[in-house]
VOGU-3710 file (C-alpha; in Angstrom, 3 decimals, decimal comma):
1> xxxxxxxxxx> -31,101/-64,608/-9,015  -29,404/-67,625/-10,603  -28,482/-64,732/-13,889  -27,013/-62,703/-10,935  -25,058/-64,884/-9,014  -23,206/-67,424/-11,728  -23,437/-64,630/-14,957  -22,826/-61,137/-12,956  -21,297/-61,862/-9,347  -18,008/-63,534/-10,931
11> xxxxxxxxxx> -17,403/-60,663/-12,504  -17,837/-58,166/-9,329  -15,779/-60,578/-7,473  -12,656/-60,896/-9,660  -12,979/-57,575/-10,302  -12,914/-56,309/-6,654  -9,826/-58,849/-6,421  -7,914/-58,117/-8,567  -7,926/-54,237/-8,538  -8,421/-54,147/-4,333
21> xxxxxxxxxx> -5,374/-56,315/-4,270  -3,513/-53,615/-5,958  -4,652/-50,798/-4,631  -3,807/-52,271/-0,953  -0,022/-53,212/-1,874  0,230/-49,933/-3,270  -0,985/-48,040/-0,558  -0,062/-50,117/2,512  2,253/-52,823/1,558  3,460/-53,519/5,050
31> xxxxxxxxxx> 0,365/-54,733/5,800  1,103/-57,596/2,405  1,273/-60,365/5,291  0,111/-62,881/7,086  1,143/-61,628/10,858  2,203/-65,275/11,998  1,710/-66,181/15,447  4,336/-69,153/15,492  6,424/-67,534/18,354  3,308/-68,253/20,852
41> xxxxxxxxxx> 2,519/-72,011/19,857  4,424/-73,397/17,422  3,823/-77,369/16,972  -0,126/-77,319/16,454  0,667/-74,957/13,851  3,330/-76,435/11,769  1,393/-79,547/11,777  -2,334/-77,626/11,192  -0,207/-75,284/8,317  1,032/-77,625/6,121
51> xxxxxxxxxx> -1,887/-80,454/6,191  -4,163/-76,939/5,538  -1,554/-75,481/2,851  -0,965/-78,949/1,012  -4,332/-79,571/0,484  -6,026/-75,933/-0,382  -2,787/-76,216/-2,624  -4,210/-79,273/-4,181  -7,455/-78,705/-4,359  -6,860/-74,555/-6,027
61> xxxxxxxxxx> -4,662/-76,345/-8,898  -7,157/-78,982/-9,523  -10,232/-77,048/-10,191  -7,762/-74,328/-11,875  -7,004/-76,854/-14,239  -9,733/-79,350/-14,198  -12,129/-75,923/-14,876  -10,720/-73,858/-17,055  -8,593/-76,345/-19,559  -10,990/-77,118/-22,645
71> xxxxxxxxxx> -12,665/-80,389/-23,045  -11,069/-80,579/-26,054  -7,467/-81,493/-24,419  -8,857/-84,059/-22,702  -10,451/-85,764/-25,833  -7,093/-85,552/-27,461  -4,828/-87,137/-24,451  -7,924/-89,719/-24,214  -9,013/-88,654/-20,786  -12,780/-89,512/-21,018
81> xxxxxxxxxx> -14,757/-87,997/-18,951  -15,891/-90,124/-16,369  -12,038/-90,576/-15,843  -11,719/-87,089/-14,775  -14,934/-86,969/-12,871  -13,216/-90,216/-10,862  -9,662/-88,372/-10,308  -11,522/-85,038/-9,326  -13,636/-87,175/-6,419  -10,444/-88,992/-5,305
91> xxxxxxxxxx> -7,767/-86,470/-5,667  -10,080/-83,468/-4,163  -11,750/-85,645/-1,470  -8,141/-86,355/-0,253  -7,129/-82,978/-0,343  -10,273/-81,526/1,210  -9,673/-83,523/4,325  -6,323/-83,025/4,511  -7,511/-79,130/4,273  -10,624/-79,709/6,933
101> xxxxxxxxxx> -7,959/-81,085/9,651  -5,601/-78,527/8,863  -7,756/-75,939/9,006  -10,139/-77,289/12,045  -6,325/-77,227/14,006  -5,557/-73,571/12,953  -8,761/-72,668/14,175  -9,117/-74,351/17,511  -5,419/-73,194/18,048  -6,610/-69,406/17,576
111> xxxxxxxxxx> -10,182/-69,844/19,139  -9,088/-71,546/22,418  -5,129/-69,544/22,745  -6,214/-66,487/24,831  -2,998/-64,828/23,724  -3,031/-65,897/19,899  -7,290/-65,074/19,899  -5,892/-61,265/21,232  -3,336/-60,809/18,530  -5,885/-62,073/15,702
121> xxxxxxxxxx> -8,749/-59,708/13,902  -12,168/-60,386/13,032  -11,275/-60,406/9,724  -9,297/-63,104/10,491  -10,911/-65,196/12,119  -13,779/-64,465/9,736  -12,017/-66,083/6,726  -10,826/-68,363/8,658  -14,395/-69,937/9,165  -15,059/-69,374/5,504
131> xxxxxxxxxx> -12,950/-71,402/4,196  -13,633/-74,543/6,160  -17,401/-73,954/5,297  -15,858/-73,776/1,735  -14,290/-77,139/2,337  -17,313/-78,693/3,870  -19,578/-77,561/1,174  -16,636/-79,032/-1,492  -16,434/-82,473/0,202  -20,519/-82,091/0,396
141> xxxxxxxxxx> -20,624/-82,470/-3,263  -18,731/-85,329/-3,342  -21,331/-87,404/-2,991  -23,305/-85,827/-5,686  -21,027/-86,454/-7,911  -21,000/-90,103/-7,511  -24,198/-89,906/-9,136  -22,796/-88,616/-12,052  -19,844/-90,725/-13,087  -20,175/-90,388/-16,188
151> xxxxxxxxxx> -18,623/-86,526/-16,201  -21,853/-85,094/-17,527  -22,365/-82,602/-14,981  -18,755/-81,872/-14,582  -18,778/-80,771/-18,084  -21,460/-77,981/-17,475  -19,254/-76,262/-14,596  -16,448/-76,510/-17,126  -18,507/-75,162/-19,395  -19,611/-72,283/-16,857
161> xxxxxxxxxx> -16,317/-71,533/-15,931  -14,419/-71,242/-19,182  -17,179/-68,925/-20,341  -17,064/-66,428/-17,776  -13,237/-66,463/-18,678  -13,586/-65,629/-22,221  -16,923/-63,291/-20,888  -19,399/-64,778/-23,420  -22,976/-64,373/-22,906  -24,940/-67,115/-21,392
171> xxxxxxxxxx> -22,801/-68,896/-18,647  -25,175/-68,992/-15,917  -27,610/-70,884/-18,031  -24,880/-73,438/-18,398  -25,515/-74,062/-14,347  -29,310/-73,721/-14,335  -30,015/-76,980/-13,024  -27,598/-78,187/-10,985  -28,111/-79,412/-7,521  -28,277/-76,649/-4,450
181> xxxxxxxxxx> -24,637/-77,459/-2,930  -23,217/-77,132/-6,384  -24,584/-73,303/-6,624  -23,575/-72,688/-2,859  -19,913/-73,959/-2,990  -19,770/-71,417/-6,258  -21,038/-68,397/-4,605  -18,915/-68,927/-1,405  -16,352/-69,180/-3,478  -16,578/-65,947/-5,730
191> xxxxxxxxxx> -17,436/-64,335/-1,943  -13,785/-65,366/-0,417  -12,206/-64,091/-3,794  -14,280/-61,030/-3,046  -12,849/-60,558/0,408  -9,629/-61,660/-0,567  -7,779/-57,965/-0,735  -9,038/-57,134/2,796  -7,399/-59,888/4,661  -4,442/-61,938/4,925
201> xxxxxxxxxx> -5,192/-64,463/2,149  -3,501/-61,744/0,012  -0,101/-63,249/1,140  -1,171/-66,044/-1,467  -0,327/-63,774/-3,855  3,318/-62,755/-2,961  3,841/-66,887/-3,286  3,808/-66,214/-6,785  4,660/-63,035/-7,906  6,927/-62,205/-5,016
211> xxxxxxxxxx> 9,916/-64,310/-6,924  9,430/-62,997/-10,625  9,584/-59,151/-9,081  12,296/-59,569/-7,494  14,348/-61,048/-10,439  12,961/-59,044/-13,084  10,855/-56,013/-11,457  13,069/-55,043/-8,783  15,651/-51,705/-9,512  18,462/-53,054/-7,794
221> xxxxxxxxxx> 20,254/-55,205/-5,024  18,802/-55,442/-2,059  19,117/-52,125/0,236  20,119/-53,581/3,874  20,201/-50,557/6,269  21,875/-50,959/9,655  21,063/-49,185/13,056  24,129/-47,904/13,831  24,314/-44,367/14,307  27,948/-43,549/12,562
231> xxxxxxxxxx> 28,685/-44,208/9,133  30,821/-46,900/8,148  33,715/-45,423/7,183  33,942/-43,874/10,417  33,368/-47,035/12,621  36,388/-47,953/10,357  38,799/-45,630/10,617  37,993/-45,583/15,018  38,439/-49,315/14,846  42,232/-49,083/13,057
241> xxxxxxxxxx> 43,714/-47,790/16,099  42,179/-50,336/18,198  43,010/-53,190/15,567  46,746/-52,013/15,451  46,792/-52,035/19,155  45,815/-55,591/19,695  48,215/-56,680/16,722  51,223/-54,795/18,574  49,916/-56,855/22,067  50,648/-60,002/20,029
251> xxxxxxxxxx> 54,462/-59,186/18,953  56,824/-61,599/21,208  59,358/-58,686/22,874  62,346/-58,492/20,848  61,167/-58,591/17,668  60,714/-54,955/17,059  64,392/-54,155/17,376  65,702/-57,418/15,748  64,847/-61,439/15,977  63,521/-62,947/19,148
261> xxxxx> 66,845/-64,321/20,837  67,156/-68,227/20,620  67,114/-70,395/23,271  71,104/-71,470/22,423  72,093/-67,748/22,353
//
């Protein structure tokens, strides 16, 4: 099982991903969104959005970085690694609450909203409660890691990581032994990024590659289509006459047969 779920599993899950996430903005890309229900309540979730946003923000970057960077940077900028180990617990355990409260909001705002709970899908809902288990399980292990100051562990889930990357042999081995919520957080994890194309998490993706297709993919300007029946050129040329009209309304009288008489004449 362990060979299954940390050396084989990544590799369905990115893989599922990356080529679902395709396949659905190709085939339905009006459904590439995240269906906001800010008309019906608005302030629980501008505050619940960003405190959530900020901190998954956060916490994706950090273990993007802190993961797959190799050890080998951090000898050379002098970043030991107990010092990383300490920034990861701080940095992350501020971020994951942030995230928790955020999230806990979002949810009680779409659990206990009759009309926001009937305009949201299982599916949403569903990932919804995912990723706060995610962020339970992630602040869980903060206080296995306080055992381990010294970065030793860390350095075996970098290890892990950076091999499944560059798909060498033998990266689940590399988490063997580490403690229960360790292997959990993982595999809940790899299962949102394996659920990711099927709900609205894949608007994290137009974040980023949104901006760089529309100013290098896209074919030309922006097509902006209006729902007027005519053309334009007609609308034009019917609303001459009218212009003219109103412009002759404004002439003092007098003026079209010479100047306006003064008021000495």
């Amino acid at each position: 099982m362990n060979s299954f779920f940390f050396g084989i599993y990544p590799y369905i899950a990115l893989s599922v991903m990356v080529i679902g996430s395709i396949a659905r903005y190709e085939r339905d890309p009006f459904t590439w969104k995240t269906s906001s229900s800010q008309l019906l309540r608005r302030r629980q979730l501008i505050i619940g959005s960003v405190l959530f946003h900020v901190g998954v923000l956060v916490i994706f970057f950090g273990h993007l970085v802190g993961l797959l960077t190799p050890i080998t940077v951090f000898d050379a900028l002098g970043i030991s690694h107990g010092a990383k180990q300490l920034l990861a617990v701080v940095a992350g355990g501020i971020a994951g609450i942030m995230a928790l409260i955020g999230g806990a909001m979002l949810l009680h705002r779409r659990w206990i909203d009759p009309r926001i709970r009937k305009t949201s899908s299982l599916a949403d809902m569903a990932i919804l409660i995912m990723l706060l288990a995610q962020l339970v399980l992630g602040l869980g292990t903060i206080f296995v890691s306080l055992q381990h100051l010294d970065g030793h562990e860390m350095t075996k889930f970098m290890a892990w990581a950076q091999m499944i990357f560059t798909f060498r042999a033998g990266a689940a081995e590399q988490i063997a032994d580490v403690a229960l919520i360790f292997k959990l957080h993982i595999v809940l994890g790899l299962t949102i990024f394996l659920v990711f194309p099927f709900t609205r998490l894949v608007h994290i993706a137009s974040g980023f590659f949104a901006p760089l297709r529309y100013l290098f993919l896209r074919s030309g300007y922006q097509l902006v289509r209006s729902r007027r029946r005519r053309p334009l050129e007609e609308r034009r040329r019917s609303a001459e006459p009218r212009a003219a009209g109103a412009r002759a309304a404004t002439i003092p009288h007098g003026t079209a047969g010479g100047a306006v008489p003064s008021a000495a004449e």
